[in-house]
C-alpha positions, 0 to 999 in steps of 0.5 A: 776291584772284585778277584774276577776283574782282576783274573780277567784283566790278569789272563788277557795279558800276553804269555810274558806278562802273565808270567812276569806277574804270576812270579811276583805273586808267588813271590809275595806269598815266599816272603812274611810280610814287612814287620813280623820279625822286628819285635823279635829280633828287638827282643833278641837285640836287647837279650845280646845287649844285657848278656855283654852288658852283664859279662855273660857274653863277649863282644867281638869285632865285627872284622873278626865275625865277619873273617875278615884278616888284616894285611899282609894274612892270608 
C-alpha cells in the first residue's frame, strides 16, 4: 500500500484512534528491532560461560543475585 493511502486512511480515523495508532508507531521506532542483540548477548553468554569454566569468574546462585533471603532473615 503507497504512504499516501496510508496517511490518508490514518488521518480520517477519530481523534482516539489516530492517537492510539500514532503511539504504537512511536513505539516501534523506541525499540530495536526483534534479533539485533541475540548474537551479542550469545557472545556474552559463551565469554560468562568460559571464564566460570576457566575459574576466572565464580558462579553464584541465582537467590543470591537476585537478594533473595531464606526464611526466618530479614
Amino acid at each position: 500500500m503507497p504512504v499516501e493511502s496510508l496517511e490518508k486512511s490514518a488521518l480520517s480515523l477519530p481523534r482516539r484512534r489516530r492517537a492510539a495508532l500514532a503511539s504504537r508507531l512511536m513505539e516501534s521506532l523506541s525499540r530495536p528491532p526483534e534479533g539485533v542483540h541475540d548474537a551479542a548477548w550469545r557472545a556474552e553468554i559463551e565469554a560468562r560461560i568460559d571464564a566460570v569454566d576457566a575459574g576466572r569468574m565464580a558462579a553464584k546462585p541465582l537467590g543470591e543475585v537476585l537478594g533473595y533471603r531464606g526464611k526466618g532473615k530479614r
